[in-house]
TORMAR-674855 format. One record per residue (C-alpha): x, y, z; residue in three letters. Coordinates in steps of 0.05 Angstrom, whole numbers, plus 5000, padded with zeros to 4 digits. Example, Ala and Ser with C-alpha at 12.3 -4.5 7.8 and 13.67 -1.06 7.14 Angstrom:
2
<node c1="5246" c2="4910" c3="5156" rest="ala"/>
<node c1="5273" c2="4979" c3="5143" rest="ser"/>
This chain:
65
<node c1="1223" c2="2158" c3="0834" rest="unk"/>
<node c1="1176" c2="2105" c3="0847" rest="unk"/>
<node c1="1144" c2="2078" c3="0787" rest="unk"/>
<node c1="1074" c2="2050" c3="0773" rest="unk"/>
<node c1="1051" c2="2016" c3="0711" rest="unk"/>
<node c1="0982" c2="2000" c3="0691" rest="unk"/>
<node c1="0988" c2="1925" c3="0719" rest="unk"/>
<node c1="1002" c2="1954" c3="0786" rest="unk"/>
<node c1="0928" c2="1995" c3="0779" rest="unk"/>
<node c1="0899" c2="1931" c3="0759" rest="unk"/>
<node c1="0926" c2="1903" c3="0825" rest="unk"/>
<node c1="0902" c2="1954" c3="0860" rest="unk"/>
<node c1="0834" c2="1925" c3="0836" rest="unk"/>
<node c1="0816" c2="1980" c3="0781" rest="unk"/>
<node c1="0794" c2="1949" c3="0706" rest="unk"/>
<node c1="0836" c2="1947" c3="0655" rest="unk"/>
<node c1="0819" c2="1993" c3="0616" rest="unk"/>
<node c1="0811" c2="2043" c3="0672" rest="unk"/>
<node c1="0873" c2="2020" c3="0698" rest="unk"/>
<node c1="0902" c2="2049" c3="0636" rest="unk"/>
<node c1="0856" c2="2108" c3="0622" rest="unk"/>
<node c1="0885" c2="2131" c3="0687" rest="unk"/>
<node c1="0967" c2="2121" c3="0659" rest="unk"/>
<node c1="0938" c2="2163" c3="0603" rest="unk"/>
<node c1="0911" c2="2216" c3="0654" rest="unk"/>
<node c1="0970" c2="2223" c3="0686" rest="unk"/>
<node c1="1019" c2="2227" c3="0625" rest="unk"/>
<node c1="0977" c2="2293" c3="0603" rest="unk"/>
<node c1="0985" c2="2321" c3="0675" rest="unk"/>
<node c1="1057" c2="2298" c3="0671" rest="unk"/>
<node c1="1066" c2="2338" c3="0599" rest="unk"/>
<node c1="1025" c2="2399" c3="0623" rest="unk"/>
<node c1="1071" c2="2409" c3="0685" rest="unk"/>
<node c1="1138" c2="2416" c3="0647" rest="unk"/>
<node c1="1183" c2="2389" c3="0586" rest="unk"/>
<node c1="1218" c2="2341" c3="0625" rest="unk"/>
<node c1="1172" c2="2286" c3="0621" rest="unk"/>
<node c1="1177" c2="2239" c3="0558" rest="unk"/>
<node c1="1109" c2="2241" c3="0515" rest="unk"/>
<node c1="1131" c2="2174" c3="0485" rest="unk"/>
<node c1="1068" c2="2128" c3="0479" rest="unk"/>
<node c1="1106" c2="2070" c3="0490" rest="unk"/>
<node c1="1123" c2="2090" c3="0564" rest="unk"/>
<node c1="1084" c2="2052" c3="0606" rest="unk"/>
<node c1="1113" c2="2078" c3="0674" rest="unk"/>
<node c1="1091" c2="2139" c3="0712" rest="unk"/>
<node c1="1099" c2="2165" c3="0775" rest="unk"/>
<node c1="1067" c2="2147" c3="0836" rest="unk"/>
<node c1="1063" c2="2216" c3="0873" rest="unk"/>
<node c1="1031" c2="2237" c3="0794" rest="unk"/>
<node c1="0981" c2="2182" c3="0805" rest="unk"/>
<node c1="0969" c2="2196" c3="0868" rest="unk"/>
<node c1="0961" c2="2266" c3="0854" rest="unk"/>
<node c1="0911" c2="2251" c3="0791" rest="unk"/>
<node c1="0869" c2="2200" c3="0838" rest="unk"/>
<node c1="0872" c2="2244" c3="0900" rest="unk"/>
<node c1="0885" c2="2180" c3="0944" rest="unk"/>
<node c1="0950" c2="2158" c3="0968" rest="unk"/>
<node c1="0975" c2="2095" c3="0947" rest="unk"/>
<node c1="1003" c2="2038" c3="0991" rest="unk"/>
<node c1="1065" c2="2012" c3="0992" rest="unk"/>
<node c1="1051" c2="1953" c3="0949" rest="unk"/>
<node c1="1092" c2="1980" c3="0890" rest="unk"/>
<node c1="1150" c2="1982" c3="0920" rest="unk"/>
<node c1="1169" c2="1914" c3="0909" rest="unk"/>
């Protein structure tokens, strides 16, 4: 799983706080889909292909590093 945390949005050029309005987004989605994703508040890592989903784009590759 390929991770992306809400300083990866913010290099992606979104704000800051939307940048972490989305992480929020997608941890709901996450939680809706199934119990095996943590609800912890704390987590700061989702999913790209959740992100992706949530944003309807596809992210590049840039995360990966």
């Amino acid at each position: 799983m390929i991770a992306v945390t809400k300083q990866d949005l913010i290099a992606f050029c979104y704000g800051t706080s939307f940048a972490a309005d989305i992480i929020r987004q997608t941890k709901k989605l996450m939680i809706e889909k199934g119990p095996t994703y943590d609800q912890s508040r704390k987590l700061d890592r989702v999913p790209r292909e959740a992100v992706e989903e949530l944003l309807g784009i596809r992210l590049s590759d840039h995360t990966d590093d």
